[in-house]
C-alpha positions in Angstrom: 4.8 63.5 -55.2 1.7 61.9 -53.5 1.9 59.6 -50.7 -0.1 57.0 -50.2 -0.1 56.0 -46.4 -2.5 53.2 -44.2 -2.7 53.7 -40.6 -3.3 49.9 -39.2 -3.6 48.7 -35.7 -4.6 49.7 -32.5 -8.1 51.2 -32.4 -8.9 53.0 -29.2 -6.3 55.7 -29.0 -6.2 59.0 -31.5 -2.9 58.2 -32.8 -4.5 58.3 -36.4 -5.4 61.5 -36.2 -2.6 62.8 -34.2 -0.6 61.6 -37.6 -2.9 63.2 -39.8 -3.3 66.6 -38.3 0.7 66.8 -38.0 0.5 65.7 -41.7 -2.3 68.2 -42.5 0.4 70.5 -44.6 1.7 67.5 -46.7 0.8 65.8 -49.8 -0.5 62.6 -48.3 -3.5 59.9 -48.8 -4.1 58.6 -45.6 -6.5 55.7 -45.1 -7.1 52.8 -42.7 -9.1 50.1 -41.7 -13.2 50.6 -40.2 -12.1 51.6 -36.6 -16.0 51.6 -35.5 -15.5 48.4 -33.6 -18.9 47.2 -33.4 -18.8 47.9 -36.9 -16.0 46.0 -37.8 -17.5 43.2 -36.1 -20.4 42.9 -37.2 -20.4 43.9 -40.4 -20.3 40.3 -42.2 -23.7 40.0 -40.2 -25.1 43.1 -41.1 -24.6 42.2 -44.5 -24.6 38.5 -45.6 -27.1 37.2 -42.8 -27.0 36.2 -39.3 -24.5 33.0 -38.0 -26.1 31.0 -34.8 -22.1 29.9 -34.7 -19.5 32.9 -33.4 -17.0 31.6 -35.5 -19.0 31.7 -38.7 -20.2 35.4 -37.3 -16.4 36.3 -36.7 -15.5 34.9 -40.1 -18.0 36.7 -42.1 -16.7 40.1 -40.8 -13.2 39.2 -40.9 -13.6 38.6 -44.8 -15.3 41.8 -45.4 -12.7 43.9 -43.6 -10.2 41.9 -45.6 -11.4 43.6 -48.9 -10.5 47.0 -47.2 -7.4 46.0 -45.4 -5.5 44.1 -48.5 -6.6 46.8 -50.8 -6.0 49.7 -48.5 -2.1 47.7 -47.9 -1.7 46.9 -51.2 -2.4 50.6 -52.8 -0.2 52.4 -50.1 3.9 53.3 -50.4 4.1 53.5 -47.1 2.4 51.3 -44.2 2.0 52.6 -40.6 1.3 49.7 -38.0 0.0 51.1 -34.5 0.9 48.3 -31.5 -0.9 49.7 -28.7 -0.4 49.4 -25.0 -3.8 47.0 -23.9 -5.1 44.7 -26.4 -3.3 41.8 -28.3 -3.1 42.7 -31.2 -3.0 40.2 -33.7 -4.8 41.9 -36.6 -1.7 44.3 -36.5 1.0 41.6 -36.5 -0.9 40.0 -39.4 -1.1 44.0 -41.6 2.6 44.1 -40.6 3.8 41.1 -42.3 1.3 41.1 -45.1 2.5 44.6 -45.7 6.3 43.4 -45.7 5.7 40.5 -47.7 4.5 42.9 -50.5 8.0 44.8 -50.5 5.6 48.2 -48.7 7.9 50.6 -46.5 6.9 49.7 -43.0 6.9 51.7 -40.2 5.9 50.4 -36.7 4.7 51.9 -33.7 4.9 51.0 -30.6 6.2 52.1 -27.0 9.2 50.1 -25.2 7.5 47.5 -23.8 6.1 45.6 -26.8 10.2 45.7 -27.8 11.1 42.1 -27.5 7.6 40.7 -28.4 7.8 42.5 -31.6 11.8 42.0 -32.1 10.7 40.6 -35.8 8.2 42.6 -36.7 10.7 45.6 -36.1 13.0 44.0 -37.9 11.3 43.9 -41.4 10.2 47.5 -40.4 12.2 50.4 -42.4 11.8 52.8 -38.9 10.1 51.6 -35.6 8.7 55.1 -34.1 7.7 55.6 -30.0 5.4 58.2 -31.0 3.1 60.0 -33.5 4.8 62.5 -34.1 7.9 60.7 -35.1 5.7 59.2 -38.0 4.9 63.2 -38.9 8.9 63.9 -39.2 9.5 60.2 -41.0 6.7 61.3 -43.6 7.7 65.2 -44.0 11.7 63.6 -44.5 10.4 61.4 -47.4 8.4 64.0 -48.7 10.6 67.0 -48.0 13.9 66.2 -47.1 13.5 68.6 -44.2 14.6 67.4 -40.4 13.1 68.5 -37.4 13.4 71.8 -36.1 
């Protein structure tokens, strides 16, 4: 069995590819959102034409990552949301609940201190993981049935 997985959230650690390298040996689709983050922000720009107004700028770019978020959400059996330590992370909150209002197994990630801010999100969340490699031995389980040595 393939499994189809998309890493969302928090762009400025490696936690992506800490999950994928630990993953390397199993019979997994990763994919994920553009985590170039001038990129991200400026594609709409880049694209349709300039916007005088930030808002409009935002909003351009916002819609055009849409198209690869839902899609990349709405193709995976499993959704991994990253909540990192810095940044509010609102984008993450949004993938999390679009993700569990399409019925997707969610796991969430995220150290102690975001524990009571995301009391909810964890809640619609099938496992809430501390660490990368905790999403490794979730995704060999599914996958394997195997625990960790």
């Amino acid at each position: 069995m393939t499994l189809n997985v998309y890493l969302s959230g928090e762009i400025h650690t490696d936690w992506r590819e800490q999950i994928i390298e630990g993953a390397r040996d199993l019979d997994i689709r990763f994919s994920a959102p553009v985590t170039d983050h001038d990129a991200s922000d400026d594609c709409g720009v880049a694209i349709l034409g300039a916007e005088p107004d930030k808002f409009w700028h935002d909003n351009k770019g916002a819609r055009l990552n849409a198209i690869r978020t839902r899609t990349g959400i709405e193709q995976a059996d499993v959704v991994v949301v990253r909540f990192g330590e810095k940044y509010r992370q609102w984008n993450a909150a949004f993938d999390a609940g679009y993700a569990a209002a399409l019925g997707k197994a969610l796991v969430v990630l995220h150290g102690p201190e975001h524990q009571h801010a995301l009391k909810e999100v964890d809640a619609a969340a099938l496992a809430v993981a501390q660490h990368p490699a905790q999403v490794v031995a979730i995704l060999r389980y599914v996958l394997t049935g195997a625990l960790p040595a």
